[in-house]
C-alpha positions as CSV (number, residue, x, y, z in Angstrom):
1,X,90.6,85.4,94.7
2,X,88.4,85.0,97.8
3,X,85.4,86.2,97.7
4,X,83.2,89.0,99.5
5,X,81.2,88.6,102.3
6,X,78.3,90.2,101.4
7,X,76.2,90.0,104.7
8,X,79.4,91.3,106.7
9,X,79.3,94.3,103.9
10,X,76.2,95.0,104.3
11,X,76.1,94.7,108.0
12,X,79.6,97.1,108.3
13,X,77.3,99.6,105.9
14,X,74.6,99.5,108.2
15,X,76.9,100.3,111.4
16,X,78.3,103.2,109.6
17,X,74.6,104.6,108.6
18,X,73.6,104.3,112.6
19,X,77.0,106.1,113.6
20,X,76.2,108.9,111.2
21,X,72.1,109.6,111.3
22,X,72.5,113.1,109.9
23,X,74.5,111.9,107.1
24,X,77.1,114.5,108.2
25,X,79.8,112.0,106.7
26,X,81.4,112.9,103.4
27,X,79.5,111.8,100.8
28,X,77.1,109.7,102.9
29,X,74.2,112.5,101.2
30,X,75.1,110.8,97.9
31,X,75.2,106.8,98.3
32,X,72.9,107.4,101.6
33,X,74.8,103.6,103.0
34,X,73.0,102.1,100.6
35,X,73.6,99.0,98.4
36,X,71.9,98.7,95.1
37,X,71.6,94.4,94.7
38,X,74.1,92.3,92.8
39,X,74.4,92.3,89.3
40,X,74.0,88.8,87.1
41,X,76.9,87.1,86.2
42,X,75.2,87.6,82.9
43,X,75.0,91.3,83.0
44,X,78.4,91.1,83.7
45,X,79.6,89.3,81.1
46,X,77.8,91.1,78.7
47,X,79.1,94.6,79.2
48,X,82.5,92.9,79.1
49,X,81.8,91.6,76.1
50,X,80.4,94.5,74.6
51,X,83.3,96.9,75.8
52,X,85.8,94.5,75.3
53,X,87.3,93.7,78.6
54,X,87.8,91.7,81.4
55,X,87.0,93.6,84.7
56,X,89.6,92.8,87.7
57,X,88.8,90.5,89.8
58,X,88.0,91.8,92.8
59,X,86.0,95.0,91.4
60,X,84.0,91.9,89.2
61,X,83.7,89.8,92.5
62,X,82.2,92.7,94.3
63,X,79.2,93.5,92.0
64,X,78.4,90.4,91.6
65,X,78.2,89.0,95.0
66,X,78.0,92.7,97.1
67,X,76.2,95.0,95.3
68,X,76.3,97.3,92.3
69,X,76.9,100.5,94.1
70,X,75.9,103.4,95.1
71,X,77.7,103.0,98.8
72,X,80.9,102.9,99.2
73,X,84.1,106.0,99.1
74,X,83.7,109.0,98.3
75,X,80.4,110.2,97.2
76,X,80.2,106.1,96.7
77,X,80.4,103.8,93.5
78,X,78.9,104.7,90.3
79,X,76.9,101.6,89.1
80,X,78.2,99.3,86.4
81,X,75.6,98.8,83.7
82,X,73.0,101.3,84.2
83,X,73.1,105.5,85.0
84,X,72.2,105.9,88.4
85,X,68.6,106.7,89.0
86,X,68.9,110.3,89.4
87,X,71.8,111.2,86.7
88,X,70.3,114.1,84.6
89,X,73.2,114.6,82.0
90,X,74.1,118.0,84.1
91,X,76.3,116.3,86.6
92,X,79.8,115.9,85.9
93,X,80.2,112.3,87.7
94,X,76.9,111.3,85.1
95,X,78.7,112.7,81.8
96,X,82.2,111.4,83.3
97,X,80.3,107.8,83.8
98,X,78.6,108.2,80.1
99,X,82.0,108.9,78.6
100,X,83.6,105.6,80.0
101,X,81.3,103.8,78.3
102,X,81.9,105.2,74.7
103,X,82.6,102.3,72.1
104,X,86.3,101.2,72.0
105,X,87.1,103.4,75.3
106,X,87.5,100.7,78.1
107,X,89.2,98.7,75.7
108,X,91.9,101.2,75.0
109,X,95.5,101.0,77.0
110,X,96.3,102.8,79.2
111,X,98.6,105.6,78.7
112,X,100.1,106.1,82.0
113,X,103.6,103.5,82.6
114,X,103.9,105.4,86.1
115,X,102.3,108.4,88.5
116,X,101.5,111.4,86.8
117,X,102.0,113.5,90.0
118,X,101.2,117.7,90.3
119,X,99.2,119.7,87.8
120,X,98.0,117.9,84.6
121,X,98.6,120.3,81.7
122,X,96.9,117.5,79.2
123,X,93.4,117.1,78.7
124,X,92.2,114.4,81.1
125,X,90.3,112.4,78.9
126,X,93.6,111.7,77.1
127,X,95.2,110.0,80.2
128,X,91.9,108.0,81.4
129,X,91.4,105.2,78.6
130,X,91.3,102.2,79.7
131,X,90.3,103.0,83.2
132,X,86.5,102.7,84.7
133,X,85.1,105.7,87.0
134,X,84.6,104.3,90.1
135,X,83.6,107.3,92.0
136,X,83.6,111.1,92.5
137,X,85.0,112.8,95.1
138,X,84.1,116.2,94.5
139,X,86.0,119.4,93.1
140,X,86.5,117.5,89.5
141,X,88.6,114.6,91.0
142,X,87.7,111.3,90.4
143,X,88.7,107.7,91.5
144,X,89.5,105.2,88.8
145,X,90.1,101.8,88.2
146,X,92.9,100.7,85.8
147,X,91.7,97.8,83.4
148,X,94.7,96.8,81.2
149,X,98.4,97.1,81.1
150,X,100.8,97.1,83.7
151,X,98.9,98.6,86.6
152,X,95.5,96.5,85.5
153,X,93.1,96.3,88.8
154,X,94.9,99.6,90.8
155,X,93.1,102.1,91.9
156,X,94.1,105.7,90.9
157,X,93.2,109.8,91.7
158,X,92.8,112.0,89.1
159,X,93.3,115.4,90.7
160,X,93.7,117.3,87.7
161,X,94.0,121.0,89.2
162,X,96.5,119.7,92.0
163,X,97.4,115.9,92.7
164,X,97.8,114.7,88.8
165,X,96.7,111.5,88.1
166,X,98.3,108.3,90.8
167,X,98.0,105.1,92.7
168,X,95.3,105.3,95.9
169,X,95.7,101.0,96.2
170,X,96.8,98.3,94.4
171,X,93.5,96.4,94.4
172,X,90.0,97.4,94.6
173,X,89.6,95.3,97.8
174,X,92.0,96.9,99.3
175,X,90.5,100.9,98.8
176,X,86.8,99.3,99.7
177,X,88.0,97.5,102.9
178,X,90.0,100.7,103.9
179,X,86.3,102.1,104.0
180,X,84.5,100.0,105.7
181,X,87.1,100.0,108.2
182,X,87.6,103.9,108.4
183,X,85.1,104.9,110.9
């Protein structure tokens, strides 16, 4: 695994900030293109420890040389260890992050052996153990990263109403990168 470059990150983020002042981007009102600081290794390694887990690679690599959210996709990356600052238990994205990090969850398989395409007619919370909230991207779907089993360190939609629950990248480098690189 190579790691990030975390002043190239950073310096990509800031681009993107200058090319959208009025934060007109999607989601750029949420993470405003900014990077909360790397967590310690030994934050790290405690909440894996404490949920059980081993975090993929990459995702792992990123918060602890890059920075533990909030820029990034979508409405950006919820932060590892700690609610974000403004979370008020009202937001779904806040009770979807406090969820994840239930006793036993993160630990559990996941269910899925392949794409769950189209309407989901099961409860979500039944097809997203073992699989970290990565983001929200509005209207109930959420971005997920797989963290056991056969499709450990993917990154998945869940589109509940309409697009089910499947693949977006094999690897969380991958799905950032495509980011950076959008605009």
């Amino acid at each position: 695994m190579e790691n990030w470059d975390e002043g190239g990150v950073r310096a990509r983020i800031r681009e993107m900030a200058a090319r959208d002042p009025g934060r007109e981007r999607s989601g750029s009102r949420t993470h405003g293109y900014e990077l909360a600081p790397p967590l310690p290794e030994a934050e790290i390694r405690a909440f894996e420890e404490a949920h059980g887990i081993d975090l993929p690679a990459e995702y792992r690599s990123f918060v602890a040389s890059v920075g533990n959210g909030p820029a990034g996709p979508c409405h950006g990356l919820m932060p590892l260890t700690a609610p974000r600052p403004e979370a008020d238990g009202e937001s779904a994205v806040d009770d979807e992050w406090e969820e994840d990090r239930l006793p036993g969850r993160l630990a559990e398989p996941f269910p899925l052996t392949e794409p769950l395409p189209g309407p989901i007619m099961t409860p979500a919370d039944a097809l997203t153990r073992g699989t970290l909230m990565l983001a929200e991207q509005g209207c109930g779907m959420f971005v997920r990263l797989v963290l056991n089993g056969p499709h450990a360190g993917e990154i998945w939609q869940l589109d509940p109403d309409w697009g089910g629950f499947v693949p977006m990248s094999p690897e969380f480098r991958t799905w950032y990168t495509d980011w950076l690189e959008s605009r």
